[in-house]
C-alpha positions as a LaTeX table, in Angstrom:
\begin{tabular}{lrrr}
\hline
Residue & $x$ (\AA) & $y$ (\AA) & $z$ (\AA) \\
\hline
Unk1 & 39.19 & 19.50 & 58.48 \\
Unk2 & 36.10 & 20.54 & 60.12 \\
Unk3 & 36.12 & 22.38 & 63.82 \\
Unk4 & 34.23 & 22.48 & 66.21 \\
Unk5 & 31.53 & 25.36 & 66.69 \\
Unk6 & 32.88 & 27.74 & 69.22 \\
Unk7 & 29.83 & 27.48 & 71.54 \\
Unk8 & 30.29 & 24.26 & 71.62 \\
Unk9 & 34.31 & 24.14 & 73.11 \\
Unk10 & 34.24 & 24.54 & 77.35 \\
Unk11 & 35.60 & 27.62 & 78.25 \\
Unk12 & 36.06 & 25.97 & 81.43 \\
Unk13 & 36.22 & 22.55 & 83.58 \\
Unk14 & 35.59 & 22.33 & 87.21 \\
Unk15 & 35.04 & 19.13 & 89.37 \\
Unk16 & 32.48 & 18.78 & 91.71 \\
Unk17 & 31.42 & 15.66 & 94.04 \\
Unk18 & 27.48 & 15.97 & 92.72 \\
Unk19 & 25.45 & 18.78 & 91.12 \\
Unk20 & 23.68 & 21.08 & 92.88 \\
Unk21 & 19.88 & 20.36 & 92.69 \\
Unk22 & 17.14 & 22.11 & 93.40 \\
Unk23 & 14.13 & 21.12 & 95.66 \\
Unk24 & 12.50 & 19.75 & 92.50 \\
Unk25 & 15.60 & 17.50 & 92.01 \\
Unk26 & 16.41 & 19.82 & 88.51 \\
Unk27 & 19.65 & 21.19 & 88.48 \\
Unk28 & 20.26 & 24.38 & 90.67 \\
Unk29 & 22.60 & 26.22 & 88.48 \\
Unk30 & 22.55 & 29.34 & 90.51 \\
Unk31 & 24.51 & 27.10 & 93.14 \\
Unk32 & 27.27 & 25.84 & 90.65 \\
Unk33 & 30.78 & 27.21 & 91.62 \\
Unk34 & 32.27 & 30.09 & 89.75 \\
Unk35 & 35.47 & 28.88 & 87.82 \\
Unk36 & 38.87 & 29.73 & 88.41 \\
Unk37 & 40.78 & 30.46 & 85.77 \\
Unk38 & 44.30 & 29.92 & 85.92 \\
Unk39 & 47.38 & 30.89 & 83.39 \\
Unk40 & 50.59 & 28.57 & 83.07 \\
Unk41 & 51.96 & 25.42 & 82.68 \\
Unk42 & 49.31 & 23.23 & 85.23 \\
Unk43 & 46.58 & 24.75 & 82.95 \\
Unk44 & 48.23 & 23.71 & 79.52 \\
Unk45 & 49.32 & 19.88 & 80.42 \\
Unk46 & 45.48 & 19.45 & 81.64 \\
Unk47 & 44.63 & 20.95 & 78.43 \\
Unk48 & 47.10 & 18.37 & 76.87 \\
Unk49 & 45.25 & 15.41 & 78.67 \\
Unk50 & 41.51 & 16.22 & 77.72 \\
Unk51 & 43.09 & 16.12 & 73.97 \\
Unk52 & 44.93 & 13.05 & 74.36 \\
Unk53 & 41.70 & 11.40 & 75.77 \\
Unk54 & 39.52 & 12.84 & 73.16 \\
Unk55 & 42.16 & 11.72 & 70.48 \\
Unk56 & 41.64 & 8.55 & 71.27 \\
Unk57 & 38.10 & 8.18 & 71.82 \\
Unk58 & 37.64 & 9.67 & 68.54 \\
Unk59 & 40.19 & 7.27 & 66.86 \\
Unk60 & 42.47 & 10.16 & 65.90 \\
Unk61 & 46.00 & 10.70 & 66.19 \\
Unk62 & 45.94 & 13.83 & 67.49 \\
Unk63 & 43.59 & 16.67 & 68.81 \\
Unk64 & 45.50 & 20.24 & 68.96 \\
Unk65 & 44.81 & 21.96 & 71.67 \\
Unk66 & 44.09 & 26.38 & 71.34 \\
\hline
\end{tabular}
């Protein structure tokens, strides 16, 4: 089975309403919030939802989770 290239897996998700952009209308990424990181159980079951969706968009039964 192949996996993914480590650069490539988020390290991190945050939400926001809308990007940040700049005066040009390019993304300001000096304005983009710093992400919390967060140990225990809330952190794992959202971990647990990303790979059910991406199981199913990618027609697989399962996606394991680190």
């Amino acid at each position: 089975m192949a996996e993914a290239v480590v650069i490539l897996v988020p390290a991190a998700l945050v939400v926001l309403e809308s990007l940040p952009s700049a005066a040009d209308g390019r993304l300001d990424s000096t304005m983009l919030p710093v992400p919390e990181y967060q140990d225990g159980d809330g952190h794992r079951a959202t971990e647990k939802a990303l790979a059910g969706i991406y199981a199913h968009v990618l027609g697989l039964e399962h996606v394991t989770t680190c």
